[in-house]
N, C-alpha and C positions, 0 to 999 in steps of 0.2 A: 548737319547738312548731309542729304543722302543722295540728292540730284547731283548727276554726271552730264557732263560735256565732252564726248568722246568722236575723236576723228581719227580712221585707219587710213594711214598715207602707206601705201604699197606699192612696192619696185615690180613693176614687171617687164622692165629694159632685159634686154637682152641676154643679159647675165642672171636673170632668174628660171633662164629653159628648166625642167627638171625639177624647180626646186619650189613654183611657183605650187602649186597640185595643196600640197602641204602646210605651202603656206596661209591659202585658202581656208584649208581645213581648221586650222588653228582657228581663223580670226572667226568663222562663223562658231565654232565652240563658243568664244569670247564673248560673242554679240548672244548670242543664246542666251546668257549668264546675266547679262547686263538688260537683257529685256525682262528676265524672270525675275529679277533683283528690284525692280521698280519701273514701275507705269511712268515715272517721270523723267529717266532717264532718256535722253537725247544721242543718236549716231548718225555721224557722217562715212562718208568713202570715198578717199582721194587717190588717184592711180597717176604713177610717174613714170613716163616710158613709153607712152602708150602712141602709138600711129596717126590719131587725132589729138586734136587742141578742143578744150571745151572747161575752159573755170572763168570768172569773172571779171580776173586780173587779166589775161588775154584777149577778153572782149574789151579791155579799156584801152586795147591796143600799148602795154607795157608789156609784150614779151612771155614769158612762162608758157613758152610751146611745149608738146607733149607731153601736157599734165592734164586731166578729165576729172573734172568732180562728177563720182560716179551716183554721188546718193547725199543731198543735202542734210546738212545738220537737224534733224528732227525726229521725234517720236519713232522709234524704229517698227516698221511692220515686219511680222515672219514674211513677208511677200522678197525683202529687201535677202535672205538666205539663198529665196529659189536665182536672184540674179547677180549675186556671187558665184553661183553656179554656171550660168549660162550664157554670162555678159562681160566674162574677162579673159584676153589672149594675152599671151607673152607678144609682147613689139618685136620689131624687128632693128628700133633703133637704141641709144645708149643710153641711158638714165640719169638725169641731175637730180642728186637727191636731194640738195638745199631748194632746187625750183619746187619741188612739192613740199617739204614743206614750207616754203611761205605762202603756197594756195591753203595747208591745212588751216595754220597759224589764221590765215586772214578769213577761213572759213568759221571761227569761232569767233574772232573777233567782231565781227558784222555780228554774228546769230547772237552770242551772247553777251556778248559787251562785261558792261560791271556788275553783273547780275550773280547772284549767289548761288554758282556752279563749282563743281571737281571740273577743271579743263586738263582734258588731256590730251596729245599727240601720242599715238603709238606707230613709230616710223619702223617698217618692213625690209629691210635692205640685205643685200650683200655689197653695197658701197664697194662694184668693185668697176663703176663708172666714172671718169674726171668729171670735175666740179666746171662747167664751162663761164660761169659770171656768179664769183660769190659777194659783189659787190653789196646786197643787199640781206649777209648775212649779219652784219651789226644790230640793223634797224630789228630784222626780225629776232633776233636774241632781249632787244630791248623789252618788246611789243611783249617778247614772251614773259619778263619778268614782271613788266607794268601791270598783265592781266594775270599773273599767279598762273600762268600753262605749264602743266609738267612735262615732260618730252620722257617715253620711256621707246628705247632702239632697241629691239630684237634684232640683233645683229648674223649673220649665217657665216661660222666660224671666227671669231670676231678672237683677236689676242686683244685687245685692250676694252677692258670693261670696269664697272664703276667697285667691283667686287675687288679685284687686283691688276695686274700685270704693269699697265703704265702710268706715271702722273703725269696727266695734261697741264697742271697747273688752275690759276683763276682765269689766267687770260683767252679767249677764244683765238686758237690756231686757223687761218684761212688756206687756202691752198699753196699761195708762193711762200706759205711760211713751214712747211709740211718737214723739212728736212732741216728744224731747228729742233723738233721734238727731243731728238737723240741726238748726243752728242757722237757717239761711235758710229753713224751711218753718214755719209754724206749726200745717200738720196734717197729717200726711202721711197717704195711703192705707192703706187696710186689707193689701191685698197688700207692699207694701211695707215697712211695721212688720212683718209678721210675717216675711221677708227679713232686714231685721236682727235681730229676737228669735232666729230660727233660729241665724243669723251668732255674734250672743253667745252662746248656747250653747257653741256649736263650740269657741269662744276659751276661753271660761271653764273646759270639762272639758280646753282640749288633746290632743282628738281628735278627728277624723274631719275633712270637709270640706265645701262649700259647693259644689258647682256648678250651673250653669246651660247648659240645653239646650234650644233648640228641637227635638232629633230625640232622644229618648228612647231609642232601639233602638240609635244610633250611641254614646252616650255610658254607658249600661249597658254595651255590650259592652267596652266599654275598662276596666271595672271589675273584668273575671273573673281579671286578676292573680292568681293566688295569692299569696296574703299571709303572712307570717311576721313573728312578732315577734324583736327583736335577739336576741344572743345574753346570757346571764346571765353567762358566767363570764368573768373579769376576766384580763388580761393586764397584766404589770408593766410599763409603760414606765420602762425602768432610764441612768438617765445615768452617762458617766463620770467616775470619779476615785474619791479613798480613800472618800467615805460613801457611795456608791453609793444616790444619791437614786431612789428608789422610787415610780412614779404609777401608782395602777389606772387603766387604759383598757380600751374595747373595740373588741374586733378582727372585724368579718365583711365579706363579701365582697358587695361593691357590686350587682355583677349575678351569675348562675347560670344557665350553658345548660340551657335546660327540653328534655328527651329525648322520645322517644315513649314513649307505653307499655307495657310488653312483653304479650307475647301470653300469657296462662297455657292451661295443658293440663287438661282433665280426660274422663274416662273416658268414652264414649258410652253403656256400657251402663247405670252411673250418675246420667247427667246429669241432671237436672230442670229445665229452663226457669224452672217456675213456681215451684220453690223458694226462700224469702228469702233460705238461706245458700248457697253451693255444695254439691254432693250429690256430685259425681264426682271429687272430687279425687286425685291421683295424687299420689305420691312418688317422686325420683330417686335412686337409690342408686348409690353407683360402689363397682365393686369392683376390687383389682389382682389381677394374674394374674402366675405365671413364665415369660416368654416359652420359653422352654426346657423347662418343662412345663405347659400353657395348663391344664391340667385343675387346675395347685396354684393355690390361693388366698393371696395373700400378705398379711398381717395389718399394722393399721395402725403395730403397734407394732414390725415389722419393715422399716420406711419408712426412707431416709433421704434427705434432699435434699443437693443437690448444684450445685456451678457445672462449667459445660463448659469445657472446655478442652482445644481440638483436635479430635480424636474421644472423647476420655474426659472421665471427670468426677471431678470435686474433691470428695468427701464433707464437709458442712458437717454436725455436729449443734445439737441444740436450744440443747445450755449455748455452742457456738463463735459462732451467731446470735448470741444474747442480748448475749454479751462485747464483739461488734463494735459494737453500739450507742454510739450519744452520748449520758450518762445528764445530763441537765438536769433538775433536782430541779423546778423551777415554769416555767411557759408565762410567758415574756418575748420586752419588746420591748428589745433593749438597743442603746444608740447609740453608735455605732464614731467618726464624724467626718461633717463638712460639706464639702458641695460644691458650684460652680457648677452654677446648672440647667441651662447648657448642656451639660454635661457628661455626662450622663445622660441620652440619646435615649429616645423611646416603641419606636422598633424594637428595644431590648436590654430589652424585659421579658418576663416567664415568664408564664402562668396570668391570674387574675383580680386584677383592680384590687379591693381589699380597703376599705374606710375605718374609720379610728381616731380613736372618738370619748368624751369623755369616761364615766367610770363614770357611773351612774344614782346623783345625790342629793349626788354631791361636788364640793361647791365648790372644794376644792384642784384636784381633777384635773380639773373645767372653766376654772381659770383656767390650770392650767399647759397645756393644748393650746393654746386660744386664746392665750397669749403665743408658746409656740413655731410656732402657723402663723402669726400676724403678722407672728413677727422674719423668720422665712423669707421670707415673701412679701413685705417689704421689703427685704429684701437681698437675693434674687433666689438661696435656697440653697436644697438639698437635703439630705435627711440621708443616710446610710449606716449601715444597722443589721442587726444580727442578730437572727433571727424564730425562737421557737420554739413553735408554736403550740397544743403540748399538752404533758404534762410527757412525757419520753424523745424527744420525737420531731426528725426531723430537721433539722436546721437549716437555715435557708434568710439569704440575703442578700441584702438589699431595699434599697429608694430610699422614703425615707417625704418626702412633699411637701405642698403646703398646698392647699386648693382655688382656682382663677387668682383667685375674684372675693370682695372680702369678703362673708360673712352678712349676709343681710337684716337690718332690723330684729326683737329677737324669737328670731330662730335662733341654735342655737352653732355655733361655729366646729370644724372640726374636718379632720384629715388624709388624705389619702389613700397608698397605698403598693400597691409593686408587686412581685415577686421580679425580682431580678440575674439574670443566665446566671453560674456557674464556666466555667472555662476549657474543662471537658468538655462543657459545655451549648453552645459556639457551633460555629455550623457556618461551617468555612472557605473557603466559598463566594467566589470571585474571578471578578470582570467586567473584560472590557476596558475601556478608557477608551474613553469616545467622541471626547474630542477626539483623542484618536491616530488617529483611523481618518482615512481620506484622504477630501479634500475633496469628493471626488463623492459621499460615503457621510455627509454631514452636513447638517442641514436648513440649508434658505434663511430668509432672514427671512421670506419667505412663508407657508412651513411655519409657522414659529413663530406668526407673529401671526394663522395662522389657527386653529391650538389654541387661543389664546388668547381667542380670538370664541367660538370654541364652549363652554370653559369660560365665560366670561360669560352666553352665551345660557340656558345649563344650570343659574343659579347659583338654590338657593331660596332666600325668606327665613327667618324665623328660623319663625314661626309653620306654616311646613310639611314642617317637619322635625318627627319629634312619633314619637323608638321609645318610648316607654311606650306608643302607640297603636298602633303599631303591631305586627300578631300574624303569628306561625309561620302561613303559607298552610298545607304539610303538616298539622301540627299541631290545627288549628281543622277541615280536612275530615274527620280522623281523630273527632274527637269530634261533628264531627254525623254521619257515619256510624255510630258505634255508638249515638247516643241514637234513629237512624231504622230502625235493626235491633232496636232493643229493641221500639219501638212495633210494626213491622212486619216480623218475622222473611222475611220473601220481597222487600223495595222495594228498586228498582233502587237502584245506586250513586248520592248526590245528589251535584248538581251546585255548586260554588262558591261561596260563597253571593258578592251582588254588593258586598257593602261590603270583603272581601278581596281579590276581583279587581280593585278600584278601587286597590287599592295594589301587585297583582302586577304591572299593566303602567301603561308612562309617562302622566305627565299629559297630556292631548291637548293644553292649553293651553300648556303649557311644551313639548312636542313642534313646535307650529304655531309657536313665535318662536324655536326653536332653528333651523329647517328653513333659512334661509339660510345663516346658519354652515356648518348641518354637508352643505349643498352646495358649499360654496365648501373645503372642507376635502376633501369625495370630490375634487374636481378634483383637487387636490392632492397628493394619496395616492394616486395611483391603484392598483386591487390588480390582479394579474395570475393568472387562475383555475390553478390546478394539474391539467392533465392527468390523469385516470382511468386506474389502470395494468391495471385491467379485473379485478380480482379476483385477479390475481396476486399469490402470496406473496413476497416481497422475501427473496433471495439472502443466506444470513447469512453474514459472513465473520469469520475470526477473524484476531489479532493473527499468530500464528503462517502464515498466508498470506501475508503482505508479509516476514516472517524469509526462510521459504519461497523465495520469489520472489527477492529478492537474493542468498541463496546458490548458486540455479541460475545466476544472472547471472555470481557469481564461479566456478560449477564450467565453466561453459563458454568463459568467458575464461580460465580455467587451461588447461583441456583443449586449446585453440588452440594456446597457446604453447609448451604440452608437447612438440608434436608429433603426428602417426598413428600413429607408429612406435612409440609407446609403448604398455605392452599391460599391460589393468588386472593386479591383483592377485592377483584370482582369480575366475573365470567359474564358483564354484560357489553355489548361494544357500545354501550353509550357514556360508560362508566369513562370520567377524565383521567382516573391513576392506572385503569388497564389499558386508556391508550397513551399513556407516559411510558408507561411499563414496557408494553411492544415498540413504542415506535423509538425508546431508548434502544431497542434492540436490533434497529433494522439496518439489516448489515449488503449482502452484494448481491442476491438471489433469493427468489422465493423457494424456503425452505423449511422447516423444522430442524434444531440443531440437533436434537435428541427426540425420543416419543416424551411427550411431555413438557418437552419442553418452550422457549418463547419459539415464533417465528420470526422470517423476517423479509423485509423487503429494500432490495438497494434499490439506491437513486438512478444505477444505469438506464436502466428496463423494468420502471417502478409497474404497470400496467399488467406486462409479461409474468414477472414473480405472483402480484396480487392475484390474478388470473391461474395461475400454476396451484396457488393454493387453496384456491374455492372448490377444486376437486376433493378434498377432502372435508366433509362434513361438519366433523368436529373442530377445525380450527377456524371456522366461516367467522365466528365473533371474535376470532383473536385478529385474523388474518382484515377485519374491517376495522378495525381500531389499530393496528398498524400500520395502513394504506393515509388511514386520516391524518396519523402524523408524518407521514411522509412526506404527503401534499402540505402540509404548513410547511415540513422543515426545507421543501423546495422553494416554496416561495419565499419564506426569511432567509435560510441560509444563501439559495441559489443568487438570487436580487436580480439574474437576466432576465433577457427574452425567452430565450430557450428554456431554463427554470420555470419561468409561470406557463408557459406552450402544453409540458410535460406534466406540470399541478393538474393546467384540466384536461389534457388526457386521464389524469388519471380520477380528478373529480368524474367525469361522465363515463368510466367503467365501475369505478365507486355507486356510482346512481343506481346503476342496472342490475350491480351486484344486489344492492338493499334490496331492488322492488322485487329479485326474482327470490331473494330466500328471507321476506317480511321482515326486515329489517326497515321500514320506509321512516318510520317513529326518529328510530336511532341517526339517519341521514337527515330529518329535519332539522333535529334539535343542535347536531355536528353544525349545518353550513351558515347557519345562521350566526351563533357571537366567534366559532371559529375561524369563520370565511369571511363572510359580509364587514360584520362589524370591524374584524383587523384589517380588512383588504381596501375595503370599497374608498377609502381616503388615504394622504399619504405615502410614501415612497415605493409601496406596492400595487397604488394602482392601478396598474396597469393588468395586475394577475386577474384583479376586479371585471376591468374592460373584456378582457376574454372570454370572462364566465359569461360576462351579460352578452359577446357576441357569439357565443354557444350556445346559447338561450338554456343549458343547466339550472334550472329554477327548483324550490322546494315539490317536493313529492303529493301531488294530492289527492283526492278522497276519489276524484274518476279516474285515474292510475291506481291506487290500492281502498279499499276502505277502512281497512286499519289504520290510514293516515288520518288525522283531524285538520287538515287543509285545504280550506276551499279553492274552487280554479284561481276566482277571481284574486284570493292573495298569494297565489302561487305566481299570476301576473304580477301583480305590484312589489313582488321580493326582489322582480331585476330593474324595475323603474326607479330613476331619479330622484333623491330624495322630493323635489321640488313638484315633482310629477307624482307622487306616491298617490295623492286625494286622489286626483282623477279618478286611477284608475280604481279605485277601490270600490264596493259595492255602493251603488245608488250616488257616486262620487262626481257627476257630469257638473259642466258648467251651470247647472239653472242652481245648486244648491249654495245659500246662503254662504260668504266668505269666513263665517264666525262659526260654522260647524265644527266639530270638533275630530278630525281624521286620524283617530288613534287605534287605526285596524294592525299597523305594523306594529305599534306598542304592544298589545291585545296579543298578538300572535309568538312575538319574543317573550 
């Protein structure tokens, strides 16, 4: 449930001169929060104190003068900020704070009845006005429990709050009872009594709370929480053995990362600014298409999903889904066995920290949590259970633990639990030891004990540590940004506000006692700046350059001991064992290792090297039958994108190379069972797809005449098998289906 029922009952008797400014300021924060938080949130504004009479109960002629319903319980507009601004004075008479709120109280009760709302009162006071007829504080404390109202009192110096200082007790204190709170006073102050009457209240319906603030604006803001009540439906906690003992509990999640909010789209020529609803709304429709023919429209009921696997995919249907499921008839908590709590680290948990608390109204299932976080927390265990947290859904494996410190007085006891990792959830992440590392590479006791100062210097106490108060910087600029574009569609971006950026950067006082530490630690550490490599892109290398590398190391140490005399295989670059021979040998750069000897070309800058050594004449037939095994071992070895990218770069200066030094022969005979035949099918592909979108096709006879390849099957070399006839000569639709299309045969 995310819908709110919020009514601000605010003192502005006489006793808020000064103080009222502030308090203003807070509650439009609040109200800001709660309009941005959900469109279905509901506010009211009840003023007590005030020079005029105007709420409902006074028109029924029952009394409750100088109380004003300033803004009925509904749908809050920004309009309703600019007249907190402009439509509220401090009175000049005394304030009943119980008379407002039972106009608040009864302003909910009329709007929302039993309807599935958060009802809240958030009462504004410094209660430092007598209570003139609390006659009808019973009825309203009832009303307030019958419909679930929580009453939260921002109190202005308040010593008695729900945090500490006084116990009110269960029973609600009235006013001739105000000097029974304490025994040691025999009359206590008017402000005062009404501090514990308040207090009692609180207690008596067990909701809301009591605090106390001298800065109004800082302690309203910390209230804009969004609020949510627990969850309703009930989880089994199931223990083992044959009766399989059976405890409702519930299960929800302690904390929830609060997101931005997304951006909605609607139509310019539509739009209405001043419209209540939205005027321009847009709808997104996605439609599929046949890649194969973009113009057909593929229908939902011709969909199927599927898992990848490799380059293809594994058709899954709706009933093979379904079947895979783990069918668990009811959402249980069921307990596998116990462990030590050392055993179970905070770094081996999944997701959010959840807590499990008894069902609402059962005494079984409140006694049996609190025995079992007791026993746990006295013997020092953890459980191990299986979590299923909706009926079918999947099952997870958890650690359920008890809270470190027992329940206050008053509170129940109850569990908290985390999810396991499976075996597939951990990452096998390995670090060296550090003690292994050698001794110049390990801190001095120096080191040590100066970390140690600095964490000391660093340390807070308990009281300024406080994330419930602490709010999303992003978050908080985002929403006063759109509540300052509402008022003012043109105002600059606003700036920070200051009580966020009091928390975005260090405390200056904890900064000024740390500052020895963490000078005596810079000594210590010293950093040594990294040189600027000026904007240069850094040199990629791949594994196969160091292969590279060491096999020219070994063709050249062969080739020593071979002898001169020895005379390669074959000097032709169409020859297969002289491009084994080179392209064994192709190492990080186009180069000659020696005169005479192999060349080679790395896989960095395969293009560059080949190209580098086309300058030299003589090694043109070496230098092309090492390029050609390059290009294969990119594609086999590589298996990326970038691998097959770099192939035909380096395929189409390969090309140019042949036609310009009559090599066209030796390129034909290479791209065809080298290229085609390995590539065109199979986990490469896609090197294939490349060639044919470079349109790289065989060399022919109107590009060189030394080639023996006609145009027409230099076309048909990058066409689909299926398409090959076509295009082949005299290949068109009118020719008979039983002709025999064996021009590709013919030409391989």
């Amino acid at each position: 449930m995310s819908k709110e029922a919020i009514v601000f009952c605010i003192d502005v008797g006489s006793s808020m001169a000064g103080r009222l400014t502030s308090a203003l300021e807070g509650v439009k924060l609040l109200i800001e929060a709660k309009i941005l938080q959900s469109k279905q949130n509901e506010i009211g504004v009840v003023l007590f104190g005030t020079d005029d009479t105007a709420n409902p109960l006074a028109s029924a002629g029952t009394g409750y003068e100088h109380v004003t319903v300033l803004a009925d319980l509904v749908r809050p507009q920004v309009a309703l900020l600019s007249t907190l601004d402009t439509q509220i004075e401090t009175g000049s008479d005394a304030a009943d704070l119980i008379d407002g709120l039972v106009v608040s109280v009864d302003l909910i009760v009329r709007r929302i009845g039993k309807k599935k709302y958060l009802k809240t009162v958030y009462l504004i006071t410094a209660a430092e006005d007598p209570i003139e007829n609390p006659d009808d504080l019973d009825a309203t404390v009832q009303h307030m429990i019958d419909q679930e109202v929580n009453l939260v009192v921002v109190g202005i110096d308040f010593k008695h709050t729900t945090s500490g200082a006084s116990d009110g007790g269960a029973q609600v204190i009235k006013e001739e009872d105000q000097d029974a709170g304490e025994e040691d006073e025999e009359e206590a102050s008017v402000k005062e009594g009404n501090e514990r009457m308040l207090l009692s209240i609180v207690r008596a319906t067990k909701l809301g709370a009591v605090l106390s603030s001298s800065d109004l604006v800082e302690t309203l803001n910390r209230l804009q929480t969004r609020t949510v009540q627990p969850p309703k439906n009930k989880v089994q906690l199931v223990f083992p053995g044959e009766g399989h003992e059976e405890v409702p509990v519930l299960v929800y999640a302690r904390a929830k990362r609060t997101t931005m909010p997304s951006l909605k789209k609607e139509a310019k020529a539509a739009y209405d600014p001043t419209a209540a609803e939205p005027t321009g709304g847009v709808k997104t429709d996605r439609v599929y298409r046949n890649p194969n023919q973009p113009d057909e429209e593929v229908g939902a009921q011709d969909l199927v999903k599927g898992y990848r696997y490799g380059r293809e995919y594994v058709p899954v249907s709706a009933a093979d889904g379904a079947s895979m499921k783990v069918e668990t008839p009811n959402a249980c908590l069921r307990l596998i066995a116990f462990a030590d709590a050392s055993a179970v680290r905070a770094s081996d948990s999944i997701g959010d920290v959840k807590c499990v608390v008894p069902a609402v109204g059962s005494r079984r299932s409140e006694a049996c949590v609190a025995s079992l976080a007791s026993a746990m927390r006295g013997q020092g265990r953890v459980a191990i259970a299986r979590f299923v947290a909706r009926r079918n859904a999947d099952p997870q494996l958890v650690c359920v633990f008890p809270s470190a410190d027992p329940p206050r007085p008053g509170h129940q006891d109850h569990l908290l639990m985390w999810q396991l990792p499976f075996a597939d959830d951990i990452r096998g992440f390995t670090f060296p030891s550090f003690a292994a590392a050698p001794a110049s590479q390990q801190p001095s006791r120096e080191q040590v004990a100066a970390c140690g100062a600095v964490v000391d210097s660093l340390m807070l106490d308990g009281a300024a540590f406080m994330p419930e108060a602490t709010f999303n910087p992003v978050i908080q600029r985002n929403r006063k940004l759109v509540i300052a574009r509402v008022l003012d569609p043109n105002c600059q971006l606003p700036g920070v506000d200051p009580r966020v950026r009091a928390y975005m950067e260090p405390s200056p006082a904890l900064a000024a006692q740390a500052q020895p530490a963490l000078g005596a630690f810079a000594a210590l550490f010293k950093m040594t700046p990294v040189e600027d490599s000026g904007g240069k892109a850094k040199r990629k290398h791949f594994w196969s350059d160091i292969a590279g590398a060491d096999d020219e190391a070994a063709s050249t140490a062969a080739a020593a001991a071979g002898g001169a005399d020895e005379a390669p295989a074959s000097s032709s670059p169409s020859s297969p064992s002289a491009a084994a021979a080179v392209g064994g040998a192709a190492g990080v750069s186009g180069k000659r290792s020696k005169p005479g000897g192999p060349v080679s070309i790395g896989s960095v800058s395969p293009v560059a090297d080949f190209e580098a050594l086309l300058g030299d004449p003589q090694v043109v037939p070496d230098a092309i039958n090492a390029m050609m095994a390059r290009i294969v071992s990119l594609v086999e070895l590589g298996g990326t994108s970038a691998h097959y990218r770099k192939a035909i770069e380096g395929v189409a200066s390969l090309r140019r190379a042949c036609l310009n030094h009559g090599e066209a022969q030796a390129f034909n005979d290479w791209i065809g069972p080298n290229f085609k035949d390995s590539f065109e099918s199979g986990m490469h592909g896609e090197a294939f797809e490349l060639l044919v979108a470079a349109n790289l096709s065989l060399i022919s006879s109107d590009e060189d005449d030394a080639a023996d390849v006609s145009p027409d099957d230099a076309r048909a070399f990058l066409a689909p098998p299926d398409t090959a006839a076509s295009a082949a000569p005299g290949g068109d639709s009118a020719l008979p289906e039983t002709e025999d299309d064996g021009d590709l045969d013919d030409m391989e």
